[in-house]
C-alpha positions in Angstrom: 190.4 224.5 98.4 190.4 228.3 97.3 187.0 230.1 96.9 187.2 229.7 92.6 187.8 226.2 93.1 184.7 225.6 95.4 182.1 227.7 92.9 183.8 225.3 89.8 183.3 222.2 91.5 179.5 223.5 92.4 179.3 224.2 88.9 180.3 220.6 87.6 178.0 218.8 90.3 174.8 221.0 89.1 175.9 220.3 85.4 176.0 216.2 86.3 172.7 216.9 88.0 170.5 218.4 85.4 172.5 215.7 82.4 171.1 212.7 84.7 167.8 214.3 85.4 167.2 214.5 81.5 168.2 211.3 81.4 165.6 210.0 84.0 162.7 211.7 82.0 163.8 210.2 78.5 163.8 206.8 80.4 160.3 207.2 81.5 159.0 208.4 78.2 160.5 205.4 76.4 158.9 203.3 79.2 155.5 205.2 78.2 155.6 204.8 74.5 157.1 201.0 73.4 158.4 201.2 69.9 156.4 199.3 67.7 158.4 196.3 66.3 157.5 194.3 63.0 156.6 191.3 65.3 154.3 193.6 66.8 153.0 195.1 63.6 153.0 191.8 62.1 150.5 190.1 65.1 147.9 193.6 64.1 147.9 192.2 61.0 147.0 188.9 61.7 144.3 189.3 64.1 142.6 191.2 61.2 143.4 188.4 59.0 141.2 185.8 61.0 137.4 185.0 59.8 134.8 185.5 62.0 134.7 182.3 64.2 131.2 181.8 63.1 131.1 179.0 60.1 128.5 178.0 58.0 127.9 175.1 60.1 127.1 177.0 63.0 124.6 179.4 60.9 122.8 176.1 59.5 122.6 174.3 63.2 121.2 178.0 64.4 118.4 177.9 61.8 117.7 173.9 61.2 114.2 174.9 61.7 113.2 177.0 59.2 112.9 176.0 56.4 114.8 177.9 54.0 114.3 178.7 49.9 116.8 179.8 47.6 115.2 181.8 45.0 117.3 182.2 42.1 119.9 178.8 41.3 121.3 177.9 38.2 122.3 174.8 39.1 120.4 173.0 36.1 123.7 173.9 34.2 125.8 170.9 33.8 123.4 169.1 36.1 125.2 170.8 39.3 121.9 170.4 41.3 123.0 166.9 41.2 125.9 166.7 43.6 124.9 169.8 45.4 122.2 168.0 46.9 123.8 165.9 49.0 127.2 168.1 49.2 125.7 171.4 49.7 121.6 172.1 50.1 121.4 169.0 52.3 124.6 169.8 54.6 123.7 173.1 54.6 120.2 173.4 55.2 118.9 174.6 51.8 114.9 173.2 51.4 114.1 174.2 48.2 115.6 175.7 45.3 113.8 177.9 42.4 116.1 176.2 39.8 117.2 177.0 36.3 120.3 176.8 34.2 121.7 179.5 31.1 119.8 182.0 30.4 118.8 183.8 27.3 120.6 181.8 24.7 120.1 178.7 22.7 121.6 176.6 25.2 118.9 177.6 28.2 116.3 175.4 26.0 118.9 172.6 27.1 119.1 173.2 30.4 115.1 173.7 31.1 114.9 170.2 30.1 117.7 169.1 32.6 115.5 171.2 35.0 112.2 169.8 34.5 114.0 166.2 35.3 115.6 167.5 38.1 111.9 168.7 39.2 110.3 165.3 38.6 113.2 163.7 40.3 112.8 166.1 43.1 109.4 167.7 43.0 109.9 168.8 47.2 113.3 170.4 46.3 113.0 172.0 43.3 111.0 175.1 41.8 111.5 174.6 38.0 111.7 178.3 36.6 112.4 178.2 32.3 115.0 180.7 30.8 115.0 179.2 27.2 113.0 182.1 25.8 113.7 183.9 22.7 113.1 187.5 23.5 113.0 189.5 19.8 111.2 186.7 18.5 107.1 185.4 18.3 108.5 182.1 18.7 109.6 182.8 21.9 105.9 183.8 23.2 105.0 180.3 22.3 107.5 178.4 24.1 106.7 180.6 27.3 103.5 179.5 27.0 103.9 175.9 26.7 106.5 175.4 29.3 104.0 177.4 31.8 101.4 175.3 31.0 103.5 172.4 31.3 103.8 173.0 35.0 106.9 175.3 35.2 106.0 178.1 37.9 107.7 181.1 36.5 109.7 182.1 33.4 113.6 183.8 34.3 116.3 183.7 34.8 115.6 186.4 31.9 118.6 188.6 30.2 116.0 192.0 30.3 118.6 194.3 29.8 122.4 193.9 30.5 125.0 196.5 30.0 127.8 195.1 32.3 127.5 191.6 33.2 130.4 189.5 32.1 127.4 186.3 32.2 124.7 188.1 30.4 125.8 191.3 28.6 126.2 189.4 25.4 123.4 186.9 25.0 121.7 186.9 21.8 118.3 186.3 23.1 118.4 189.7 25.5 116.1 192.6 25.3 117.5 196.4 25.5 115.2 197.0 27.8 112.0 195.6 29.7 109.7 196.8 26.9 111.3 195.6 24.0 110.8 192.9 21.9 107.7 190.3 23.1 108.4 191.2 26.6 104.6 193.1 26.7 103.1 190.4 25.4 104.9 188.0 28.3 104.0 189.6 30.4 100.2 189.4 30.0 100.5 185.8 29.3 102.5 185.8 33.0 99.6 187.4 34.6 97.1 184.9 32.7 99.1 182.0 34.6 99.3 183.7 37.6 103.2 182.7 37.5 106.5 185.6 38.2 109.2 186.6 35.9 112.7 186.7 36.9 114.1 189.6 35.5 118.3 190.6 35.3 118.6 194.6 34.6 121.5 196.0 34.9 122.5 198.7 35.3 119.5 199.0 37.9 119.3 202.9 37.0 118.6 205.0 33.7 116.3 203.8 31.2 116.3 200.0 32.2 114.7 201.2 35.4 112.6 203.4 33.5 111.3 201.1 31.3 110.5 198.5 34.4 108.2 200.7 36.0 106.8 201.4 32.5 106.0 197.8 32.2 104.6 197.7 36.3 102.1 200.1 35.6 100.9 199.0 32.1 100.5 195.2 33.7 99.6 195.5 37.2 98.8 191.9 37.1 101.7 190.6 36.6 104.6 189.9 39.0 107.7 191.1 38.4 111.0 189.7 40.4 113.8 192.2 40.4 116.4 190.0 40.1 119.5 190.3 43.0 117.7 193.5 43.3 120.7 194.6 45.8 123.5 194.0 43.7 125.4 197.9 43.0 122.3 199.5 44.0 120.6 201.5 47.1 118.4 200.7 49.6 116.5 203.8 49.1 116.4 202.8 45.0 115.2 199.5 46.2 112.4 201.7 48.2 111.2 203.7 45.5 110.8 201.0 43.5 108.2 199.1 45.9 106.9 201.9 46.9 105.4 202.7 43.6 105.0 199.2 42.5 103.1 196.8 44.5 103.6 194.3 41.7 107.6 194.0 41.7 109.4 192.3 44.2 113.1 192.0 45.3 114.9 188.9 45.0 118.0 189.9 47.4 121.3 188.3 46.7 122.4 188.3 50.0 126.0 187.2 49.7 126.5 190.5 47.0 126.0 192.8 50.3 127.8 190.3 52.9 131.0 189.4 51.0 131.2 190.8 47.3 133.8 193.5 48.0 132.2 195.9 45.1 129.5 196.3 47.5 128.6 199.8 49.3 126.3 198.6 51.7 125.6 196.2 54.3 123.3 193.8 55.2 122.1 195.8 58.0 121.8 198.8 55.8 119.0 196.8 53.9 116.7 195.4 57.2 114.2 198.9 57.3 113.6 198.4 54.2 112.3 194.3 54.0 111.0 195.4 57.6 108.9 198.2 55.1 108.4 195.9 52.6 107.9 192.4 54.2 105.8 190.4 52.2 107.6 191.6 48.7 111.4 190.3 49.8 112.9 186.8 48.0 115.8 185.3 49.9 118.4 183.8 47.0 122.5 182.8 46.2 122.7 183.3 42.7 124.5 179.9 42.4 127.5 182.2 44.3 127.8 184.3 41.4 130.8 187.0 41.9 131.5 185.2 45.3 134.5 183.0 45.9 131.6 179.9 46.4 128.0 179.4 46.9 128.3 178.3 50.2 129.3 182.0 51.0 126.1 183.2 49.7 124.4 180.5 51.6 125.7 181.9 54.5 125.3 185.6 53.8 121.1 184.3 54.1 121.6 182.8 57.5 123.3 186.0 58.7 120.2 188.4 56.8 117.8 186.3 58.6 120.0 187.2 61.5 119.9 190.3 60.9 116.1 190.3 61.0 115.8 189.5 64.6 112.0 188.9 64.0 110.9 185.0 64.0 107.6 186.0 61.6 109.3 188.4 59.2 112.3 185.4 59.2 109.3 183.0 57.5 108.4 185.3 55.3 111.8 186.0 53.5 113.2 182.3 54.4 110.2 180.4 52.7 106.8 182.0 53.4 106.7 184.7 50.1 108.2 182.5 47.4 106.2 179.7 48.2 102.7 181.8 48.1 103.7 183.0 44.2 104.2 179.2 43.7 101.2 178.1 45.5 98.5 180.8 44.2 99.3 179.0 40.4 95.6 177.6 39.6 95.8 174.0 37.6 96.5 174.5 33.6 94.6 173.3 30.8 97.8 170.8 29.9 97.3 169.5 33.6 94.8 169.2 33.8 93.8 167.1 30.6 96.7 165.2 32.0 94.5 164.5 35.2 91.8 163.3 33.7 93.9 160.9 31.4 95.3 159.6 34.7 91.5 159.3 35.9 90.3 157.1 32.5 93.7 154.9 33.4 92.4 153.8 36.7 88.9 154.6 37.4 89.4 157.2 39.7 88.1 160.6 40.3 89.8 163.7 41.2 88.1 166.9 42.2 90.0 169.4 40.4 88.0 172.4 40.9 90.5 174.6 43.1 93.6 172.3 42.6 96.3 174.1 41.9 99.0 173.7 39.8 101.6 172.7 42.1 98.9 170.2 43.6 98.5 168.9 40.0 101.9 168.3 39.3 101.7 166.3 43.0 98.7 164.5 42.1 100.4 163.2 38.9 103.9 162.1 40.1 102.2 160.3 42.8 100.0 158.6 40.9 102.8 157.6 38.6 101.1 159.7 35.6 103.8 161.4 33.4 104.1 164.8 33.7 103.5 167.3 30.6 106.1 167.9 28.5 108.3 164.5 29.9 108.4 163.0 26.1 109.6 165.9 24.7 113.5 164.9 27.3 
């Protein structure tokens, strides 16, 4: 082999050397770095598919001892809160329920009476609330004030001011705002009962908002719910609000916060502030409104009370604050003329100096007395 042909065949062998060595490395990068195949891609996109393992079920088992009040149903429409009873509140772990049907029309007279049966079917289940008020008109002042002194506990749901909501934006009985029409007057003849109003505003900003705190300072005596106070608005709003206005509380719509997917917030975002405010918090559904069912917003309260991680505050929000407003109701004159009917039928005597008004309506139904208002069904 001449001298050329020995630095050629060096050549080629150093070539063949540095082609496998590149090799080698692009082997061990591919080795490094899998390709992502559409199986792959596909099982990503699966696991984030799957719903927390934690059902309903669970939830209720966790929290089977406390007792748990949904403040704001409207299950009196089309005589749900018949069925849901045994399907749903009973399966589920719901106590009590503040109940009303349609609100702010014609129709809401109809479904207050539905409730008041429900109630008297019912009385340890249900909170009978009355929505079948005529807001721009005297007439509607008057039919508050019988149904309070009939024995409901509060007046709402009522359409104060709707701008948006596909439910309430159009009912014919609504106020602009929360001092239009007889709403002053309501609300002094709230205070005199000692008895909430439910109140839907929305938008929960500009003058609506405005006009509510208008309304909490003129009537400091009066209690005013914020109805799903959470729904498309702020915990800091929410703040402001209480802050300046020890009469207002929040009914919180948990299942707006947990699962609507409009929401900006979380549940946790919402905690400092009941932990603030703890005696001024109501714990509701909204009969599901906006959710894909009600059982979802049933379980969006479990997982608040979760969230609380404090066994007294739990009480509070669960049961505790929306049963004081209910139980702090003194007896009405309609009651109590009622009560002493009841005493002429059998010879009895009832001491009725501090009974309250739930108490009354207890009394009564025991005693197999008729409540107010049962002739008018």
């Amino acid at each position: 082999m001449t001298k050329y042909s020995k630095i050629r065949m060096a050549l080629l062998i150093a070539i063949l050397i540095l082609i496998l060595a590149a090799l080698f490395m692009y082997g061990s990068t591919q080795q490094e770095k899998p390709a992502v195949t559409p199986c792959a891609a596909q099982d990503d996109i699966d696991k984030a598919s799957v719903p927390p393992a934690k059902k309903l079920e669970d939830w209720a088992q966790q929290y089977k001892d406390i007792k748990l009040v949904d403040a704001h149903n409207h299950s009196a429409s089309n005589r749900a809160y018949d069925w849901k009873l045994d399907m749903m509140w009973d399966k589920y772990g719901v106590d009590r329920i503040v109940l009303f049907g349609n609100v702010s029309e014609p129709s809401a007279v109809g479904t207050d009476k539905i409730t008041w049966k429900a109630y008297q079917q019912y009385p340890e289940r249900f909170i009978p609330f009355a929505s079948g008020i005529h807001l721009l008109e005297p007439s509607g002042l008057k039919a508050a004030k019988d149904y309070l002194e009939q024995g409901f506990f509060g007046l709402g749901e009522l359409a104060i001011a709707s701008t948006y909501s596909e439910a309430l934006a159009h009912s014919i009985w609504k106020t602009e705002h929360p001092m239009d029409g007889i709403l002053p007057d309501l609300y002094a003849l709230c205070a005199e009962y000692k008895a909430p109003i439910l109140m839907h505003i929305d938008p929960p900003e500009g003058i609506p908002m405005l006009k509510l705190e208008e309304a909490a300072n003129k009537y400091p005596d009066t209690i005013f719910i914020f109805g799903h106070a959470n729904a498309h608005n702020s915990p800091e709003n929410i703040r402001s609000l209480l802050s300046e206005h020890p009469n207002v509380y929040a009914d919180f719509f948990a299942g707006f916060t947990a699962f609507n997917p409009s929401s900006a917030y979380k549940l946790e975002d919402f905690v400092p502030i009941i932990k603030e405010f703890p005696d001024r918090f109501l714990l509701s559904t909204d009969s599901g409104y906006g959710l894909s069912s009600e059982e979802n917003a049933i379980q969006a309260m479990y997982m608040l009370l979760d969230a609380l991680d404090d066994p007294a505050l739990i009480d509070k929000i669960a049961f505790g604050n929306i049963e004081r407003l209910i139980r702090d109701q003194p007896i009405t004159g309609t009651q109590l003329a009622a009560v002493r009917q009841l005493e002429n039928r059998t010879g009895k005597k009832y001491d009725t100096a501090n009974l309250s008004k739930e108490e009354a309506s207890k009394l009564l139904l025991q005693a197999g007395q008729p409540l107010p208002g049962t002739e008018d069904e």
